[in-house]
C-alpha positions, 0 to 999 in steps of 0.5 A: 500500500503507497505510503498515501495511503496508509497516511490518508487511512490513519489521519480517516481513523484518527479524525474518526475518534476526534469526532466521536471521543474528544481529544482525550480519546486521541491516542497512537494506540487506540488509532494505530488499531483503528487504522490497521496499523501497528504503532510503530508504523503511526509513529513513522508518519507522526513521530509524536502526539502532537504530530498527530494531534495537529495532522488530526486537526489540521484534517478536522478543520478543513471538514468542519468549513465544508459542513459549514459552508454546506449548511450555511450557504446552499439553502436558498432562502433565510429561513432555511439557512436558520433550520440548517445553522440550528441543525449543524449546531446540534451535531455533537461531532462537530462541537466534539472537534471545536472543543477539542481545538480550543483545548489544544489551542488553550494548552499549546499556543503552536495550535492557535493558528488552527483556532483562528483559521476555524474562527475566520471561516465561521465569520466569513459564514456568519457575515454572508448569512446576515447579508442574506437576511438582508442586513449589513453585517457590522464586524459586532453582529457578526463576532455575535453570530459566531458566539452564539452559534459556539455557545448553543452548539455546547448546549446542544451536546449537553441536552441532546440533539432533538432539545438542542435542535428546538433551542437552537431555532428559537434562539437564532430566529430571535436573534435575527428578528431583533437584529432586524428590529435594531437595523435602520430603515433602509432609504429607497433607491435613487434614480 
């Protein structure tokens, strides 16, 4: 099997257990056996844990803006934008792999450029949805957007998925109906 491919199978393994674990549960054992591998063949291609815990969330993150960018942007309409945003925030894998970044981040600064690229594409994600609810998305509603999210998506993972899906549409539709009361009337075109 090329070298690739044995990399690509650990890093699938090891994204597998971030996701369903936590980073707690990351460990060369338990992702050797999990990728068929024998521990001195993952330590080859990841020397140490921390090799493999910046691979892992390295690989996590660029999953984690593709499920954003799929639940926030292709629904064509505002509403449907919200029931995807609330439904993505309730999935307890993703919000397994956010915690697990801002604690590697929290424990090693090296991790923090991870962190922050999760946290520009979330902002990205957030701006474009407020501008397809038809605000202008000041950089204050947009750091808000993205906090909530973060936070209802923890509540979520501690309530389960059907009480935090019910939550997270609440709050967000809220959210958006008072961001719209707050915005100025618009002036009509000029011609």
């Amino acid at each position: 099997m090329p070298a690739t491919d044995v990399r690509e199978r650990v890093l699938a393994a090891a994204v597998e257990i971030l996701r369903t674990q936590g980073l707690a549960g990351l460990t060369q054992p338990r992702v050797a056996k999990a990728a068929g591998v024998s521990q001195s063949h993952l330590t080859y291609y990841f020397p140490t844990r921390a090799d493999l815990t910046r691979a892992v969330l390295e690989t996590a993150v660029e999953g984690q803006i593709a499920n954003l960018g799929t639940a926030m942007s292709e629904a064509a309409d505002p509403p449907e934008r919200l029931a995807r945003l609330a439904q993505a925030l309730t999935n307890a894998q993703n919000t397994r792999v956010l915690v697990s970044l801002v604690l590697a981040a929290d424990s090693d600064p090296a991790f923090r450029d991870l962190y922050q690229k999760l946290v520009t594409a979330m902002r990205e994600r957030a701006a474009g949805m407020l501008a397809g609810a038809g605000l202008e998305p000041t950089p204050a509603q947009v750091a808000l957007l993205h906090a909530l999210g973060t936070g209802l998506a923890v509540m979520s993972a501690a309530l389960g998925p059907e009480a935090g899906q019910a939550v997270n549409a609440t709050v967000l539709k809220e959210l958006f109906r008072l961001l719209a009361a707050d915005a100025p009337a618009r002036a009509p075109p000029t011609a």
